[in-house]
N, C-alpha and C positions, 0 to 999 in steps of 0.2 A: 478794533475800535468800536464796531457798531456793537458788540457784547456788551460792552462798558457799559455805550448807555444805556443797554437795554436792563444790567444789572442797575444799576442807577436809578432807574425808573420803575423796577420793582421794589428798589428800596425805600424811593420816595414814594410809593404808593402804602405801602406798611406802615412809615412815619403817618402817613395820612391818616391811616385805620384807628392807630392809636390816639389822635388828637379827637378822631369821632367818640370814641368810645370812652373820652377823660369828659368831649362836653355832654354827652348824652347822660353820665354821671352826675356831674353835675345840674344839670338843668331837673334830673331826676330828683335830685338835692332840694332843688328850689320850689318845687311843684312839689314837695311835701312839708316844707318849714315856707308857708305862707308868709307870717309879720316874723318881723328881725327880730325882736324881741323875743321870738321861741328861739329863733335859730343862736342867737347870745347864750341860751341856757343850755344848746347841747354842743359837748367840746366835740363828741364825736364826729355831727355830721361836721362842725367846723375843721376838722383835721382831714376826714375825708376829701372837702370841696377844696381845701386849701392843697394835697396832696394830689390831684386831680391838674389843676392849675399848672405847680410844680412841675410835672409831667408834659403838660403841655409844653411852657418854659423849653425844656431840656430836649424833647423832642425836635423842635423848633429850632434849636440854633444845633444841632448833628449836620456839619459840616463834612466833606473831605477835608482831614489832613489836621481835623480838631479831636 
């Protein structure tokens, strides 16, 4: 039992890892496309930030038994 949680608990620390490294992305995003108005003209970084998110999202609800 106490393996469980201990697998458990490296797994939520990995989920973890991965939600820093979508906002750090992100936030990297934003701290280069200053006014929206740039960030409107490029689809790229918007597919980026938006797949970033996604990520997050999906990270985020990784359930046992989902």
């Amino acid at each position: 039992m106490l393996r469980y949680f201990i697998e458990q608990k490296e797994r939520d620390l990995f989920r973890l890892r991965d939600i820093e490294e979508c906002i750090d992305k992100i936030l990297e995003l934003v701290e280069r496309l200053q006014k929206f108005e740039e960030f409107e003209l490029k689809w790229m970084e918007q597919d980026a930030m938006i797949r970033n998110f996604e990520i997050i999202g999906e990270v985020a609800c990784i359930r046992k038994g989902f």
